[in-house]
DSSP file (Angstrom, degrees, kcal/mol; ACC not computed):
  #  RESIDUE AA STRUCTURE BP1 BP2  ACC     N-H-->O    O-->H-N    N-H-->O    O-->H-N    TCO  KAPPA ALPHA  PHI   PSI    X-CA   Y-CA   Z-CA
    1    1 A X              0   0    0      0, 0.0     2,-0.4     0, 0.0     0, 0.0   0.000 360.0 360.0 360.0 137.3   80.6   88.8   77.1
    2    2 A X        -     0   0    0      2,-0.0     2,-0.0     1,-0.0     0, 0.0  -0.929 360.0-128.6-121.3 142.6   80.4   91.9   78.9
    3    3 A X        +     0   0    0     -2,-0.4     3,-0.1     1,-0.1    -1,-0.0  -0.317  33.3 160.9 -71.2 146.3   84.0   93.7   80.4
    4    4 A X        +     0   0    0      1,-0.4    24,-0.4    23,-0.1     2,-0.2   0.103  57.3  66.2-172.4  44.8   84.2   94.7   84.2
    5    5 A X        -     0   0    0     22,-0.1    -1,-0.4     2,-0.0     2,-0.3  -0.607  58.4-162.5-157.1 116.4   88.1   95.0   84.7
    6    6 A X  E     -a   29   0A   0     22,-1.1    24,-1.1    -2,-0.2     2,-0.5  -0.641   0.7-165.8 -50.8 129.7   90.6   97.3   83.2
    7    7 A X  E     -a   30   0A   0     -2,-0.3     2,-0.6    22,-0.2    24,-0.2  -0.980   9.1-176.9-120.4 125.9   94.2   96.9   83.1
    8    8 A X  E     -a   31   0A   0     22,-4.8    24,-1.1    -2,-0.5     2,-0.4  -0.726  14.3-147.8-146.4 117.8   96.3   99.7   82.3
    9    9 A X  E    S+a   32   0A   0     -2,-0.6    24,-0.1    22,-0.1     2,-0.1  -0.272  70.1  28.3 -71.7 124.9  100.1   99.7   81.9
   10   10 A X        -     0   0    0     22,-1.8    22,-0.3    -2,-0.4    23,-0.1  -0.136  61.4-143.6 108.6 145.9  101.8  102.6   82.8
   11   11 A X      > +     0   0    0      4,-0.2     5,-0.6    -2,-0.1    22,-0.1   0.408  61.0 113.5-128.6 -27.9  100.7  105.4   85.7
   12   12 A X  T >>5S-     0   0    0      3,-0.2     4,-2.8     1,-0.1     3,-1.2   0.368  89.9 -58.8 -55.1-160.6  101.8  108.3   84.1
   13   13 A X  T 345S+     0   0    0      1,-0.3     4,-0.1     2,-0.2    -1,-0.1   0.861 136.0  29.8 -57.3 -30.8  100.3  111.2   82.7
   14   14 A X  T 345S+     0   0    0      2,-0.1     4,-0.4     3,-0.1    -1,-0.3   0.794 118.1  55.1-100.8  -1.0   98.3  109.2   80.2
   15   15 A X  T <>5S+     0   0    0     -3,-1.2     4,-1.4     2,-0.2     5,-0.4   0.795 103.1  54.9 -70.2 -62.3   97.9  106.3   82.1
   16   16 A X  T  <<S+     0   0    0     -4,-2.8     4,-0.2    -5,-0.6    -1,-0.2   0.564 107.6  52.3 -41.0 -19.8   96.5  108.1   84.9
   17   17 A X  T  4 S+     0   0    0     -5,-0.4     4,-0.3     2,-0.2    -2,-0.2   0.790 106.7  50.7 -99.2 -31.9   93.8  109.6   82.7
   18   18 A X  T  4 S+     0   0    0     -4,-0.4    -2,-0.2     2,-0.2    -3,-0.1   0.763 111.0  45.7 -80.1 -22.9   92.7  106.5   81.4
   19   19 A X  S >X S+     0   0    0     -4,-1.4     4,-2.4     3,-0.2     3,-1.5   0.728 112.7  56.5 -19.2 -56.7   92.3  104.7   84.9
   20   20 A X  H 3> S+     0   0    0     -5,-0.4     4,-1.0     1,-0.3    -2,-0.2   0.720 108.6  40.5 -79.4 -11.6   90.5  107.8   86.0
   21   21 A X  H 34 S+     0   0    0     -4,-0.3    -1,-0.3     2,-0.1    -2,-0.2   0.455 115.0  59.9-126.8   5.5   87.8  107.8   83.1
   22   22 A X  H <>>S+     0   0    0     -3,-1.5     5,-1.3     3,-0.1     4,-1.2   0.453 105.0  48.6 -83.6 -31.2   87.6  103.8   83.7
   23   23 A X  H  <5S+     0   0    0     -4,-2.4    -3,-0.1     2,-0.2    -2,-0.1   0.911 106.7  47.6 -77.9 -35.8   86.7  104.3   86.9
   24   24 A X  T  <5S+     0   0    0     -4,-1.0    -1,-0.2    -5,-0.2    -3,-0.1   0.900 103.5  62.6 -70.2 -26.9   84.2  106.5   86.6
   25   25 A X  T  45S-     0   0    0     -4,-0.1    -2,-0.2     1,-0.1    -1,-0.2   0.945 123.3-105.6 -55.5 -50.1   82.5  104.3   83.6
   26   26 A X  T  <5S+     0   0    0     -4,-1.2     2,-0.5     1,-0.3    -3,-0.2   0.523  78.3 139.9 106.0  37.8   82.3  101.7   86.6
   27   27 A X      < -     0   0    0     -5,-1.3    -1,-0.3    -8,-0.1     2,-0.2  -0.936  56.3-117.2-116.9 125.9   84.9   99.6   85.5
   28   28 A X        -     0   0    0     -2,-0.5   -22,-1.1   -24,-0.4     2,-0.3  -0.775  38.1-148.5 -85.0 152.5   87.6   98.0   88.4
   29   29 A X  E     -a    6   0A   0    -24,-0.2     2,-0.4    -2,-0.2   -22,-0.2  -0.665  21.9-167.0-117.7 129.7   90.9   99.3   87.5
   30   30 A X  E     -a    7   0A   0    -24,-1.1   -22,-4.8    -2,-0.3     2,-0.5  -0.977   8.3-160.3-134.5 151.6   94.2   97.9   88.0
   31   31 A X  E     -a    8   0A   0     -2,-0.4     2,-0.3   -24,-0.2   -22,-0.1  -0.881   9.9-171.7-121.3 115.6   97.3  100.2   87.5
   32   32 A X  E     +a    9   0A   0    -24,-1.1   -22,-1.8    -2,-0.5     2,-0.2  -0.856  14.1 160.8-102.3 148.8  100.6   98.3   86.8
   33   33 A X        -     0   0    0     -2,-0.3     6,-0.2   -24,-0.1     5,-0.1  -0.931  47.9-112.7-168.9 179.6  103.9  100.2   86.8
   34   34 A X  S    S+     0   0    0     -2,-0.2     2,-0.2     1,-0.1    -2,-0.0   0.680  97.5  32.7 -76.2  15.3  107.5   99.6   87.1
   35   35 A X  S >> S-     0   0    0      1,-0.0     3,-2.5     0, 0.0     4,-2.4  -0.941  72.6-128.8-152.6 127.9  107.8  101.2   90.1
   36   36 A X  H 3> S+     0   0    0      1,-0.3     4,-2.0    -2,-0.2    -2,-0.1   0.643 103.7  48.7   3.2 -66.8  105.9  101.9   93.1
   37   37 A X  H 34 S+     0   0    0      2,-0.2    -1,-0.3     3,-0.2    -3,-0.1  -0.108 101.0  61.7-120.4  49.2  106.1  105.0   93.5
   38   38 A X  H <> S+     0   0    0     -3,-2.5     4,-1.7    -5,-0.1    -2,-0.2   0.439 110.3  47.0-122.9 -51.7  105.3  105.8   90.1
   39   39 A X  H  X S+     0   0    0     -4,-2.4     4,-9.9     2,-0.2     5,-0.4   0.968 109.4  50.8 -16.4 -75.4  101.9  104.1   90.9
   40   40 A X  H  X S+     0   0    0     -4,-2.0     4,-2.9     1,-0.3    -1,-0.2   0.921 111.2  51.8 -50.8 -63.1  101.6  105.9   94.2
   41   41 A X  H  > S+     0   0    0      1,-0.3     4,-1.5     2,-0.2    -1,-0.3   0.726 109.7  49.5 -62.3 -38.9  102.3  109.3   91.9
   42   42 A X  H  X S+     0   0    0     -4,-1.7     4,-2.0     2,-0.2     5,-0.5   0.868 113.1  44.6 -84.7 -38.8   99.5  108.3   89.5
   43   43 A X  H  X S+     0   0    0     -4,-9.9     4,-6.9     2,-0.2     5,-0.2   0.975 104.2  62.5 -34.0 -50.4   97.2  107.7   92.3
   44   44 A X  H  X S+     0   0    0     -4,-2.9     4,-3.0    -5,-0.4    -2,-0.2   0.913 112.4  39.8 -42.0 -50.0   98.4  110.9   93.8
   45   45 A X  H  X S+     0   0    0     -4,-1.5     4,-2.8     1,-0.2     5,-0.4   0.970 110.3  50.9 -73.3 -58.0   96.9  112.5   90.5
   46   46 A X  H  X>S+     0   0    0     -4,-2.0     4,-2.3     2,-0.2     5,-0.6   0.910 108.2  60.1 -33.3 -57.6   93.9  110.7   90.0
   47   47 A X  H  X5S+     0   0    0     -4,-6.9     4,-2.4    -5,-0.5    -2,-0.2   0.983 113.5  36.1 -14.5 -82.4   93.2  111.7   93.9
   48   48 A X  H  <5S+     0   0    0     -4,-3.0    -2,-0.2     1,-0.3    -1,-0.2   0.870 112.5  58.3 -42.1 -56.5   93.3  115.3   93.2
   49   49 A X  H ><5S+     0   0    0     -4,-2.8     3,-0.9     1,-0.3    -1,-0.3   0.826 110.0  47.1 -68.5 -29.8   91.5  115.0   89.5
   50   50 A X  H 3<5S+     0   0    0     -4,-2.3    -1,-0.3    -5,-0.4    -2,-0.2   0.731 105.0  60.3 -96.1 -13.4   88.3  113.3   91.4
   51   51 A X  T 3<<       0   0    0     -4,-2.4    -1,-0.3    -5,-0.6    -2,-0.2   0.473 360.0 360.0-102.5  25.5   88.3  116.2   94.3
   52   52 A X    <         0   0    0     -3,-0.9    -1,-0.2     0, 0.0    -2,-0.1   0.143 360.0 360.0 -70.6 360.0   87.7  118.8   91.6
């Protein structure tokens, strides 16, 4: 069986890194957290980290 979805709880600072280095592996990501705009914030970072 081969994997080709991530789930990863939490959007913060380490959450966000691990989403971000799943995504690039080629993996679709979903990012749970308990708020919106905690989400939104971890996007925010991930954003930024991939326009370096």
């Amino acid at each position: 069986m081969k994997f080709r979805k991530v789930g990863v709880i939490g959007a913060g600072q380490m959450g966000n890194g691990i989403a971000h280095v799943c995504a690039l592996a080629g993996y679709e990501v979903a990012l749970y957290d308990i708020s919106r705009e905690r989400i939104e914030a971890g996007l925010a970072t991930i954003d930024g980290n991939m326009a370096r």
